[in-house]
C-alpha positions as CSV (number, residue, x, y, z in Angstrom):
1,X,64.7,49.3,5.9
2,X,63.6,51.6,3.0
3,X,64.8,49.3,0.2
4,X,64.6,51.7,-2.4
5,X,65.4,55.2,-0.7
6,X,61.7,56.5,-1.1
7,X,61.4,57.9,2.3
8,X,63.2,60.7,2.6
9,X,62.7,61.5,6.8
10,X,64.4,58.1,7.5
11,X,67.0,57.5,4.9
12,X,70.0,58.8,6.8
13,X,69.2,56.3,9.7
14,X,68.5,53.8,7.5
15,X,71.6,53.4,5.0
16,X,75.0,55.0,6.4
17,X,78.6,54.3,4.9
18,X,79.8,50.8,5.1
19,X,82.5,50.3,7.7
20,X,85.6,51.9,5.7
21,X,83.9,54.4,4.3
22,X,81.8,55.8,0.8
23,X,79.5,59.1,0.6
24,X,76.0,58.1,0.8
25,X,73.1,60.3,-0.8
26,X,69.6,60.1,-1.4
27,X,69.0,60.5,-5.0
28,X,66.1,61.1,-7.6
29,X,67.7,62.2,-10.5
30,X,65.6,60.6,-13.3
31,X,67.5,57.3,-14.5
32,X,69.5,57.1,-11.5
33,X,67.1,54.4,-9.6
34,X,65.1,52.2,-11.3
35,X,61.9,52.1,-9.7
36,X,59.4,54.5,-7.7
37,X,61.0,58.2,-6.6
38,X,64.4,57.6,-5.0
39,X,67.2,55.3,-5.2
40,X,70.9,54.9,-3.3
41,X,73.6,57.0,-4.6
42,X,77.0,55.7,-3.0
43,X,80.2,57.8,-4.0
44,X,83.5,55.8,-3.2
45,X,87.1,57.6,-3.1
46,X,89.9,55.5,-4.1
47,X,89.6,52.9,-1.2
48,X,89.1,49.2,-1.5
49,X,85.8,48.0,0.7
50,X,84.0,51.2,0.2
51,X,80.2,51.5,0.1
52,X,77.0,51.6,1.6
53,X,74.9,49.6,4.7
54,X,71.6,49.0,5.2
55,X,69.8,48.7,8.4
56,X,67.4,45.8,8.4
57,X,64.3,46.7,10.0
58,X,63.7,43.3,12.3
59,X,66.4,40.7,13.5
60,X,66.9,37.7,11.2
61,X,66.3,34.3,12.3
62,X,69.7,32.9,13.7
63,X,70.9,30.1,11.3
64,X,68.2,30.8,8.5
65,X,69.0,31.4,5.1
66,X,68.0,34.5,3.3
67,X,67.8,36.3,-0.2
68,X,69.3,39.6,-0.7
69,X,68.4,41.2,-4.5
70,X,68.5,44.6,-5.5
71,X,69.5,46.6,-9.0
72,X,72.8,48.2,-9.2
73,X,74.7,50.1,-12.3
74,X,77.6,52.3,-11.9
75,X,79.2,55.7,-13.1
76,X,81.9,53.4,-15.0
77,X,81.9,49.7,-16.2
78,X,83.8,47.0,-14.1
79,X,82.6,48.0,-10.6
80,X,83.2,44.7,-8.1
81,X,80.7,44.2,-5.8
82,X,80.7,41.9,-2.2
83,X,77.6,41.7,0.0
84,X,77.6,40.9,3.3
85,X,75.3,40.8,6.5
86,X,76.5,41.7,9.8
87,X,74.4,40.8,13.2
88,X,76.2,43.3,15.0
89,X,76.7,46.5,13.3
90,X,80.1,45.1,11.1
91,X,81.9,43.4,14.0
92,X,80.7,40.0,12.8
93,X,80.4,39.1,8.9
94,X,78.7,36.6,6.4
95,X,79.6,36.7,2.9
96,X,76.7,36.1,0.3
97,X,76.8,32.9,-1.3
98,X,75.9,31.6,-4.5
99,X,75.7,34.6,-7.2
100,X,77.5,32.4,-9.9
101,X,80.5,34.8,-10.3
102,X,80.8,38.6,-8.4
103,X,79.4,40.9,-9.9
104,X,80.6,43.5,-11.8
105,X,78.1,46.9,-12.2
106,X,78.1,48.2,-15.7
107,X,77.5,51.9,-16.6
108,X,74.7,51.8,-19.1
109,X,72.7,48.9,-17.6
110,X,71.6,47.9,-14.3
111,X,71.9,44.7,-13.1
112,X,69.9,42.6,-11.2
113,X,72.5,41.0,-8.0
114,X,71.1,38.3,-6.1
115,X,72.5,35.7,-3.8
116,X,71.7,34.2,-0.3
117,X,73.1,34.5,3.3
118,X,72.6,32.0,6.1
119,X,72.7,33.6,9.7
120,X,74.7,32.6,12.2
121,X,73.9,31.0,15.3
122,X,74.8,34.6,17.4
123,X,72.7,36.5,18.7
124,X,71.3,39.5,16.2
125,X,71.5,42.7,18.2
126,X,72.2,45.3,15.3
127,X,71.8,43.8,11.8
128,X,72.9,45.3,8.5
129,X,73.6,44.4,5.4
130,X,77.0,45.9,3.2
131,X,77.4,46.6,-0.1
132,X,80.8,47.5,-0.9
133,X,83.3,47.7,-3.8
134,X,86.4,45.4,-3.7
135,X,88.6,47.9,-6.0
136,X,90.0,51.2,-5.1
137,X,88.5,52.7,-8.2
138,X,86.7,56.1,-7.5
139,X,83.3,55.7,-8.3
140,X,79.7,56.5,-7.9
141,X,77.3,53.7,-7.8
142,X,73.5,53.7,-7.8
143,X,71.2,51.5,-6.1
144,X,67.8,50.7,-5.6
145,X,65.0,48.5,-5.0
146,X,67.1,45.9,-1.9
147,X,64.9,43.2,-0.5
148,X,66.4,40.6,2.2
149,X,63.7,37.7,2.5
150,X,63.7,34.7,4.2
151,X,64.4,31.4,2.1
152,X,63.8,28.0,3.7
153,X,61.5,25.3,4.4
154,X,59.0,27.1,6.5
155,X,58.7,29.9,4.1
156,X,56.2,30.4,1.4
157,X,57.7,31.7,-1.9
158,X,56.0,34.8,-3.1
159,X,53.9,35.0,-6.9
160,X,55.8,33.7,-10.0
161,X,56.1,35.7,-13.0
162,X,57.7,35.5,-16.2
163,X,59.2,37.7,-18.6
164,X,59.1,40.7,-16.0
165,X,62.0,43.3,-16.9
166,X,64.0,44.8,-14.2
167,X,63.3,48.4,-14.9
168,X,60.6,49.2,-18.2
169,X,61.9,45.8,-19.9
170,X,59.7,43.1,-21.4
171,X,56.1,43.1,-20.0
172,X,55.1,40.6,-18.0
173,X,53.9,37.2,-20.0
174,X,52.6,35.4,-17.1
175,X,52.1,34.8,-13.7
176,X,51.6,32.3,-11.3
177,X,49.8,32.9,-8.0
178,X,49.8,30.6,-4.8
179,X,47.1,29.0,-3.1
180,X,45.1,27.5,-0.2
181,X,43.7,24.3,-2.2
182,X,44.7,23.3,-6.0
C-alpha cells in the first residue's frame, strides 16, 4: 500500500517499523526518493534486523510466486538488506529469493533490488512485507517506489521497455506493448 510514500493521510498505517525496530518517516527532501513527491525514510539505531514494513493492500494468493522491486540508497555505503513477506503480521516469514547476491545500498546511488517470494500455503490474514538491515550499523536508509506483483503462469507481464533509467537515467530506447492478436 502506498509504494512510494505519496499519500501522506495513510502513510503511518501503511509502513510501520519492522518487527525489532527502525524510525520510520515520511520524507520529501529533494533527492531523497526517486520518483513523484515522497519516499521512505527508515532510521536504524545500532540493531541488527532493523527497518521498515509495508502493508500490502489485498491478500496474496497462497502458494503464488511474486515480485517485490523498489529503489533503495543509504546515508553510508555497505548497508545489507533482507526482504521478507509475512502473512500474519511477522509471526510467519518467507525470505526473498533469487536477487543474485544481497544487496548492499550505496550512499551516492540508488539501486534497483528485486527478487521473488512464493506464498505459503497458510492462510493470509495480515500481510506485510519487511525490509530490514542485517548489520547493527546506525543508519538512515531511503526508499521509494515498492511494487509486489504477481509472477506465474496465469499472469500477464506488464509493457517491455528498454534502456529506461531508474531515476532521470538513460531515456527510454524502446518499448514493447502486449496484445490481444499479433
Amino acid at each position: 500500500a502506498n509504494g512510494g510514500a505519496e499519500t501522506s493521510g495513510t502513510f503511518g498505517t501503511d509502513w510501520t517499523a519492522a518487527p525489532t525496530g527502525g524510525v520510520i518517516t515520511r520524507n520529501t527532501t529533494t533527492g531523497e526518493y526517486v520518483t513523484g513527491q515522497a519516499g521512505v525514510q527508515i532510521v536504524t539505531a545500532a540493531v541488527a534486523n532493523q527497518g521498515v514494513r509495508n502493508n500490502l493492500v489485498g491478500n496474496p494468493v497462497v502458494s503464488t510466486t511474486y515480485t517485490v522491486s523498489f529503489a533503495a540508497k543509504s546515508s553510508t555505503a555497505g548497508a545489507p538488506l533482507d526482504i521478507q513477506y509475512s502473512p500474519d503480521g511477522g509471526t510467519s516469514i518467507v525470505s526473498c529469493a533469487d536477487y543474485g547476491t544481497t544487496p548492499i545500498l550505496d550512499s551516492a546511488l540508488w539501486t534497483k533490488v528485486t527478487c521473488t517470494i512464493t506464498t505459503t500455503g497458510n492462510a493470509v490474514t495480515n500481510p506485510d512485507l519487511i525490509i530490514r538491515l542485517t548489520d547493527s550499523t546506525p543508519r538512515t536508509v531511503y526508499l521509494d517506489n515498492l511494487s509486489f506483483v504477481r509472477n506465474d503462469t496465469t499472469t500477464q507481464p506488464s509493457n517491455v521497455q528498454f534502456g529506461c533509467g531508474i531515476t532521470v537515467g538513460q531515456v527510454t530506447l524502446f518499448t514493447l506493448d502486449r496484445s490481444s492478436s499479433p
